[in-house]
Every structure is written in structure tokens, then in C-alpha cells.
C-alpha positions as CSV (number, residue, x, y, z in Angstrom):
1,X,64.6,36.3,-37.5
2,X,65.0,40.4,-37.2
3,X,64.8,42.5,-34.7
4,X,67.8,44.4,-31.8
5,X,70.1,42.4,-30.6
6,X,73.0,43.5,-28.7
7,X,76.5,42.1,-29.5
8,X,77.1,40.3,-25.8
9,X,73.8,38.8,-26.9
10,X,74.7,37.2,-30.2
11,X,74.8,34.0,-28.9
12,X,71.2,34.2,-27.0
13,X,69.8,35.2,-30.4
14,X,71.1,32.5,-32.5
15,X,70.1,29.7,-29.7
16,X,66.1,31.6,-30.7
17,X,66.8,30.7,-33.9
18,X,68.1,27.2,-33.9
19,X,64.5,25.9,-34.0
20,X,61.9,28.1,-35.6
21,X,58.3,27.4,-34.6
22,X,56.7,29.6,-37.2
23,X,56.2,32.4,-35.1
24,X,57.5,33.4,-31.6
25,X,59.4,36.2,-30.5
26,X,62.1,36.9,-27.4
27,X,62.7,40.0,-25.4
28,X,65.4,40.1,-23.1
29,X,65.7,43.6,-21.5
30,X,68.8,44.8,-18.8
31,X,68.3,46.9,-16.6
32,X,64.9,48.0,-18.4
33,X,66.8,48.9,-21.7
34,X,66.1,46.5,-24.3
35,X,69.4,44.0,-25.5
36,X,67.4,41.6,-27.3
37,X,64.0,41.8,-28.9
38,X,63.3,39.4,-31.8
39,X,60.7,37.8,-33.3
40,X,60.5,35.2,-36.3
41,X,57.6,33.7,-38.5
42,X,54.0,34.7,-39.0
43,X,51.0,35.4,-36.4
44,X,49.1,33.1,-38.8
45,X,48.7,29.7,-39.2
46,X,48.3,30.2,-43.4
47,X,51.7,32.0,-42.9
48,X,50.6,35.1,-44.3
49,X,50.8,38.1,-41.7
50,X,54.4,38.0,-40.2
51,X,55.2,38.4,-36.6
52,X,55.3,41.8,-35.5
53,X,56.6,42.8,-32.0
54,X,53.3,43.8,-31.4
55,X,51.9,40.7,-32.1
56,X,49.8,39.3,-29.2
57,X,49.4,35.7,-28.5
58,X,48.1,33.2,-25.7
59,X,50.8,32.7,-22.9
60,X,48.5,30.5,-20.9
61,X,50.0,30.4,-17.0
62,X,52.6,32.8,-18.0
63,X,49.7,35.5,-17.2
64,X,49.2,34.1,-13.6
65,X,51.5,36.7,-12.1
66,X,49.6,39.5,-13.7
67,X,46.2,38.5,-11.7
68,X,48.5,38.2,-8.5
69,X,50.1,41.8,-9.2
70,X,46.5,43.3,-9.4
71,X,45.8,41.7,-5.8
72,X,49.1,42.6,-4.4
73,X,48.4,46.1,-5.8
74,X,45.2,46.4,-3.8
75,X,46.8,45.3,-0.8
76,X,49.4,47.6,-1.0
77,X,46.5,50.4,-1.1
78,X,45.3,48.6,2.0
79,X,42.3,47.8,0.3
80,X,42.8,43.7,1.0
81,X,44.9,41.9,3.9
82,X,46.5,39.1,2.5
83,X,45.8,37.1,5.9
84,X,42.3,38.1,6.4
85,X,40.0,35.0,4.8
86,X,38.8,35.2,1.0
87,X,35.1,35.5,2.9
88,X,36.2,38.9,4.2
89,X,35.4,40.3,0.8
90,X,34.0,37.5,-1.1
91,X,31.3,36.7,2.1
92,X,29.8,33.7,-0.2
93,X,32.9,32.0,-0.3
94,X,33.3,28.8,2.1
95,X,36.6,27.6,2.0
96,X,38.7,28.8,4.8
97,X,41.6,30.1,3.2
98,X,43.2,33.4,3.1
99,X,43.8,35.4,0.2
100,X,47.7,35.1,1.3
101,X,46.9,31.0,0.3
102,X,44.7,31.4,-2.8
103,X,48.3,33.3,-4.0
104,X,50.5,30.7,-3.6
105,X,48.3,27.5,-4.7
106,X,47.7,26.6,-1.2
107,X,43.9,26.9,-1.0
108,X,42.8,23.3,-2.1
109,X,40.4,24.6,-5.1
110,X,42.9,23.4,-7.9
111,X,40.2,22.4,-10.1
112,X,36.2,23.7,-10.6
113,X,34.0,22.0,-8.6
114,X,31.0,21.5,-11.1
115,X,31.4,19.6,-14.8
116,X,31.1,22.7,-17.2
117,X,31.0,22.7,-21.1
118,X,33.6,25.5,-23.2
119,X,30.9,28.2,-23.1
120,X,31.3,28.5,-19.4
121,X,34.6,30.5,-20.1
122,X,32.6,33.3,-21.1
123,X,30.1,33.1,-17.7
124,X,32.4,34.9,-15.3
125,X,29.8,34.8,-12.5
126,X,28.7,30.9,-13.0
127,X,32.3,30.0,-12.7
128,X,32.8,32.3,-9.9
129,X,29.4,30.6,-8.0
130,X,31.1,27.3,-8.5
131,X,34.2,28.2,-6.8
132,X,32.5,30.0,-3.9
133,X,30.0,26.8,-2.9
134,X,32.8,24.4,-3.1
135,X,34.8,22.3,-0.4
136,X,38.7,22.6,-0.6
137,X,40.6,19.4,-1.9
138,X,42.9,19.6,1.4
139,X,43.4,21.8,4.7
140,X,43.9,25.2,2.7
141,X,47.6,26.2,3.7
142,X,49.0,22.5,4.5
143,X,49.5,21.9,0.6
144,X,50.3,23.3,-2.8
145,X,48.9,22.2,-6.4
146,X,48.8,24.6,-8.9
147,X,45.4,26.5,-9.2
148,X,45.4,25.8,-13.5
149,X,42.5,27.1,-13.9
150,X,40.8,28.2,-11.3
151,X,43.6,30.8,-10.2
152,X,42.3,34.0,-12.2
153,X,38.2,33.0,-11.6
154,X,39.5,33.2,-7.2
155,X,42.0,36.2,-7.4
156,X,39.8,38.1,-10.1
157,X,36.7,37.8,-8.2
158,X,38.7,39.6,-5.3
159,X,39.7,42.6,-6.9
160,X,36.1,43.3,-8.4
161,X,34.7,42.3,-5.1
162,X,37.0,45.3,-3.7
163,X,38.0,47.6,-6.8
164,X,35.2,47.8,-8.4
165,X,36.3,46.7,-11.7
166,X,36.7,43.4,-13.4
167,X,40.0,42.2,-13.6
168,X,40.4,42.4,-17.3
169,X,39.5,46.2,-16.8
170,X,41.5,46.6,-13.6
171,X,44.7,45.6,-15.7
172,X,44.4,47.5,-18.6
173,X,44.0,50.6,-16.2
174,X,46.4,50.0,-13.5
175,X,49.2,47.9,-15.7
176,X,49.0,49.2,-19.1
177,X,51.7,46.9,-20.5
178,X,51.1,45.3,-23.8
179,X,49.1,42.5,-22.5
180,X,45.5,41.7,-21.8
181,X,42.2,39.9,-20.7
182,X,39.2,40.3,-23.0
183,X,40.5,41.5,-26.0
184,X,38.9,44.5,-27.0
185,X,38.3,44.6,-31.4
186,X,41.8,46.5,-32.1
187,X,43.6,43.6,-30.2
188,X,41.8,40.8,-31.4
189,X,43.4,42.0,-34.6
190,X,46.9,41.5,-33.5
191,X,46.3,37.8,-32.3
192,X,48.4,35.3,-33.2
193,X,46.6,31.8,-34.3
194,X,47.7,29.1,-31.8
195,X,49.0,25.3,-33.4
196,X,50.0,22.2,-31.8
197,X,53.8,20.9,-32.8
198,X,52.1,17.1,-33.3
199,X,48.7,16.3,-32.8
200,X,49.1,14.4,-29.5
201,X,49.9,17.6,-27.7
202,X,46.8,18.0,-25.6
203,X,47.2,14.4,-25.1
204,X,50.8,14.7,-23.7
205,X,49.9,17.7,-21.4
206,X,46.7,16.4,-20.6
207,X,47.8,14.2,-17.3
208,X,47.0,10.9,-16.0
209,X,43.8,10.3,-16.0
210,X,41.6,11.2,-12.6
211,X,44.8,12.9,-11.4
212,X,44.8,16.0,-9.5
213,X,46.2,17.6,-13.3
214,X,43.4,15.7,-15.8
215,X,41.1,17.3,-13.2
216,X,42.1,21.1,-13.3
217,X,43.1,21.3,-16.7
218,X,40.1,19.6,-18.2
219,X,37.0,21.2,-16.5
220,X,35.3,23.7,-18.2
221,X,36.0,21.7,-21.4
222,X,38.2,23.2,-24.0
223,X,40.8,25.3,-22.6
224,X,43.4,22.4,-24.8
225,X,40.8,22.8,-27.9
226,X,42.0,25.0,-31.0
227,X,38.7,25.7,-31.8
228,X,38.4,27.3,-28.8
229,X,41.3,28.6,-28.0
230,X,41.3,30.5,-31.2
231,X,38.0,31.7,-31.4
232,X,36.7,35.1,-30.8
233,X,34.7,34.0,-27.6
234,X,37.7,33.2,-26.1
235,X,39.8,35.9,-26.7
236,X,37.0,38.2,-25.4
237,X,36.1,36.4,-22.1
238,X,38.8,36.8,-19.1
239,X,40.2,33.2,-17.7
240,X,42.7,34.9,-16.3
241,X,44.3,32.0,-14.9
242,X,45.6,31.2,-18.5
243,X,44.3,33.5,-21.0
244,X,46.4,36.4,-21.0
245,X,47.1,37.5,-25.0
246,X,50.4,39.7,-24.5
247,X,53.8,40.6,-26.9
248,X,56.9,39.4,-25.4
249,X,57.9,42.7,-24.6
250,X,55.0,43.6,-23.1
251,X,55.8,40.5,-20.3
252,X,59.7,41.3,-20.2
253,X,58.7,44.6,-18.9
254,X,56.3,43.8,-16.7
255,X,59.4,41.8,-14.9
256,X,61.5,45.0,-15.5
257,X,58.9,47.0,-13.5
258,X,59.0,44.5,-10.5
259,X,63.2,44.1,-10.9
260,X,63.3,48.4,-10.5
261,X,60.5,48.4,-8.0
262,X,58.1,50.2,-9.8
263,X,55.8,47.4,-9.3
264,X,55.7,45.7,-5.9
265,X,57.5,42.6,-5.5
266,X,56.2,38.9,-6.4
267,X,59.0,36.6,-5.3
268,X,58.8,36.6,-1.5
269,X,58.7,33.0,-0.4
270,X,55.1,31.4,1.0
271,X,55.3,27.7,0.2
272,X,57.9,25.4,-0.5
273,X,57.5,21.7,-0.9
274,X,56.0,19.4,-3.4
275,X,53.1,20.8,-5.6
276,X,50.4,18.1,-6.6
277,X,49.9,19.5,-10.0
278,X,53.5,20.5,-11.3
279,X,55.1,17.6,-9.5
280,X,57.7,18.0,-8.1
281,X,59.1,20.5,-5.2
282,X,58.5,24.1,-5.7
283,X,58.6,27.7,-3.9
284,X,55.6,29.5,-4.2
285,X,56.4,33.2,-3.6
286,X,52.7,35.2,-4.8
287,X,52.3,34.2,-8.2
288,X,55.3,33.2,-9.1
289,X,57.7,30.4,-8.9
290,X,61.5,31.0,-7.2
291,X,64.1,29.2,-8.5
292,X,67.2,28.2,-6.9
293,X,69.4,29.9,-8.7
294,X,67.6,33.0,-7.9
295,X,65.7,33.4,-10.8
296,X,61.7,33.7,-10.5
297,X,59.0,33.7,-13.0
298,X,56.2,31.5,-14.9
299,X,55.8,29.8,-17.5
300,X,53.3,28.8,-19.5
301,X,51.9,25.2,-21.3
302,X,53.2,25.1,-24.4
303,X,56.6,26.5,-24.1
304,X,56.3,30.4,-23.7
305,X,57.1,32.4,-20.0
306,X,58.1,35.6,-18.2
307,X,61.0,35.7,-15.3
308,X,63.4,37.9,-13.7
309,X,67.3,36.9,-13.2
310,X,68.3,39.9,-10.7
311,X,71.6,39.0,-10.3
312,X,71.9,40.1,-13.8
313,X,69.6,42.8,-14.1
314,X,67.7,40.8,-16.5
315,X,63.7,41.0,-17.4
316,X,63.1,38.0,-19.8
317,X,59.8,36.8,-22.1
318,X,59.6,34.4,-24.6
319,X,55.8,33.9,-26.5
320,X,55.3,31.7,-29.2
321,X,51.7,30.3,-30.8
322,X,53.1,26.8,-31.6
323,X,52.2,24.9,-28.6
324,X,55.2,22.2,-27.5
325,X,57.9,22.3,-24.7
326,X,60.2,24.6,-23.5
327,X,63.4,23.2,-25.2
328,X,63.8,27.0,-27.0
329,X,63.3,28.6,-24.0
330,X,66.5,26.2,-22.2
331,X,68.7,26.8,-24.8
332,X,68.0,30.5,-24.9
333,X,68.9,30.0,-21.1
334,X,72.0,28.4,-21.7
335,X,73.4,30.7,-24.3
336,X,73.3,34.0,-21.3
337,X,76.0,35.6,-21.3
């Protein structure tokens, strides 16, 4: 482990380094100054390049709130009303929801509608047809299950609908933080090799099968596959619904933006009850989960995630590329001071 760690902090940075898993890092930043930011192992599954703070790596869901922020952007330029129905800009589009619903997992399209194979990642517009010809899963607005994969595919088809730009475009421009969609060649070169802790992982995050999860997590094929999750035809196509390749820095301050209001805010309550897909009850604000204690955020599959602790002035992101659970990211929890 190396990197900045402030002395109050000690204890946060050796709960990072009680379990190594060969290349992660942790950024904790208060009140947008920076009190930890560490990394440990290599970006490489040969264990040859070492972890930089630059080093970029898959966060899957832990990008969701970055597709949201470039819709809430929009709207705050009164370019989209989140009440008005997606059809309003999208004219295709059948299901009755409003945007306001597609960003907080309440418009029933939890899953793509058609059986696609891998490549179909890198066909922005067949994916997007899919979504607009298909019939919601339940009343849009009377339910919640996470939107896996089909979250970035609805909200990203918005703001080039509206902006003008694709979404991986739209956030590079409008966000600039050191994260991204459809990695261009000099940040392809920064990736960090994903690996599975055991070899049952895709098995143990895969779901029942025929549930509601199986379902949105396994169609298009692949998005649980090394092969293709570490390919270069990934990494260049925007899912933004779980494909974000961002530094842990470059999440904590996109939190750190939202906490001093230089970004609009994300964790205003729309939902709360049970979500099909995560199981258990939630509150959806747009794009991001609220805690009860206050705290709001998302994680990712896989163990890394982004969140805010207010009360504490606190922007937090932890990234790693070996694929588990999130028992580093609790103990990191437990160890604030």
C-alpha cells in the first residue's frame, strides 16, 4: 500500500489493507480535500504494471449515478422535465413512464426485451430499438427493480435524443472527472485487467434462475464474461448502466462535487419500498441509493462503489479489479473516524 493518508485516518487505511486483492485503491476526500488516497497491487493480472492512482478500472453499477447526473443536468438547463413521459423526446418509445421513473428503477424495463449475443454491447442503436418496442414488466411507477442493465441504454438515449451528443461524449465534456464510457486509446492504456476471487463468482452473482436478476444481468450475453469484459470492444462501447472505467479519485470527487453543490443533487427521495432485483427495501432518490443513516451512493458487483456521508463532509470511492463482495469496503466503513 502507498499513497496520503491523514493521521485521523490511520485506522481507515490499515482496515484497506487487511485484505489485499491485488490491485484496488481508496480515496476518501473531506470537505473536497483529499485525507486518504491509496492504492495497492498491480492494474495487471501478470502482476507487472502497479496500481497507479490513475489507474482506471470497471466499477460496474457504481457508474449509474453518472448517466443520472447527465439527465439531471439537462433538466436543470430545462432541456427535459423529469415528469413529462420518456415519449416526449424519445417519440418511439411505448412504455408509459416518465423520465422521473426510468431514474429511480421504477419503469418496469429491468431487463432487454430481445435475446442478444455479447456483440450487441457495441450496437448502441439495436439495444436502444429493443428497449423502445418493449412492454413494461409492471405499471411503471408502482414498483422498483433495479434497471442492471438497461439503465444507461434508457437514460443515455435521452440525453442524445435532447443534447445532441452520445452519452459517453456528453460526460467527458460536461463532467470531466477521471472517469469514462468508450475509452478512447490513451485510456484504454490505463485499464486495469478484471479477475474473479474464485471461479464460481458469476455463478454466485448470477441469481436464481428465471428471476427478475438472472433475467437483467444475463441478456445481452457476457456482461459476467472476462473475455469480454476485458476486451477492447468493451472498453470502447458505452453500457453505461455498468461500464464506467474510472480511478477512485475520480468517483470520490464526483461525490465531493454533489456534497459542495457544484453538481446538482442525486439523493432526493422518489421510491421507497422493496426492489425486485436488489431484494430487499430500498430508497431510490435519482440514481442513487439513500441510506438510513444518511449516507447515499452506489455500489457496484464485485465489491467497488462511490457515496457521500454529509454529516461528515465526506466524498468516498473504493475501485478494485478483483471481482468478490464488499467485505473491504465494510471494514473500511467501520474503521471512520
Amino acid at each position: 500500500m502507498n499513497g496520503h493518508i491523514a493521521p485521523e485516518f490511520r485506522a481507515v487505511a490499515e482496515a484497506f489493507a487487511t485484505d489485499p486483492r491485488g490491485g484496488s485503491a481508496l480515496t476518501i476526500l473531506r470537505d473536497g480535500e483529499p485525507v486518504v488516497e491509496v492504492v495497492e497491487g498491480w492494474s495487471d493480472a501478470a502482476r507487472t504494471r502497479p496500481w497507479q492512482t490513475d489507474t482506471l478500472v470497471q466499477v460496474y453499477s457504481t457508474g449509474k449515478p453518472v448517466i443520472a447526473m447527465a439527465v439531471v443536468l439537462l433538466a436543470g438547463r430545462g432541456l427535459i422535465d423529469l415528469d413529462a413521459p420518456v415519449s416526449a423526446y424519445w417519440p418511439s418509445f411505448r412504455t408509459p413512464a416518465s423520465v422521473r421513473q426510468v431514474l429511480s428503477h421504477t419503469a418496469g424495463l429491468p431487463a432487454f426485451p430481445v435475446p442478444r449475443p455479447a456483440s450487441a454491447f457495441g450496437d448502441w442503436d439495436l439495444l436502444c430499438g429493443d428497449l423502445a418496442a418493449a412492454q413494461p414488466e409492471w405499471e411503471p411507477g408502482t414498483m422498483a427493480g433495479e434497471h442492471a442493465l438497461t439503465y444507461g441504454h434508457l437514460l443515455g438515449e435521452l440525453v442524445r435524443r435532447v443534447d445532441g451528443r452520445d452519452p459517453a461524449r456528453f460526460v467527458a465534456d460536461e463532467l470531466g472527472f477521471d472517469f469514462a464510457f468508450a475509452l478512447s486509446d490513451g485510456d484504454l492504456a490505463r485499464c486495469a485487467e478484471l479477475e474473479f476471487d474464485a471461479p464460481d463468482w458469476p455463478a454466485r452473482n448470477g441469481g436464481e434462475p428465471g428471476s427478475l436478476k438472472s433475467r437483467a444481468i444475463g441478456n445481452p450475453a457476457g456482461a459476467r464474461d472476462l473475455t469480454v469484459l476485458n476486451s477492447v470492444e468493451w472498453r470502447r462501447a458505452a453500457v453505461p448502466a455498468v461500464n464506467l472505467h474510472a480511478s477512485a479519485t475520480g468517483v470520490a470527487r464526483f461525490y465531493a462535487a454533489m456534497l459542495d453543490g457544484s453538481l446538482p443533487p442525486l439523493a432526493v427521495p422518489q421510491y421507497v419500498g422493496p426492489d425486485l432485483f436488489v431484494g430487499r427495501e430500498t430508497t431510490w432518490g435519482l440514481g442513487v441509493q439513500i441510506e438510513p443513516d444518511g449516507t447515499w451512493g452506489h455500489g457496484g458487483t464485485g465489491g467497488s462503489a462511490g457515496y457521500a456521508d454529509p454529516a461528515r463532509g465526506l466524498a468516498i470511492a473504493y475501485v478494485t479489479r478483483r471481482l468478490g463482495d464488499f467485505a473491504a469496503l465494510d471494514r473500511i466503513d467501520a474503521a471512520m473516524p
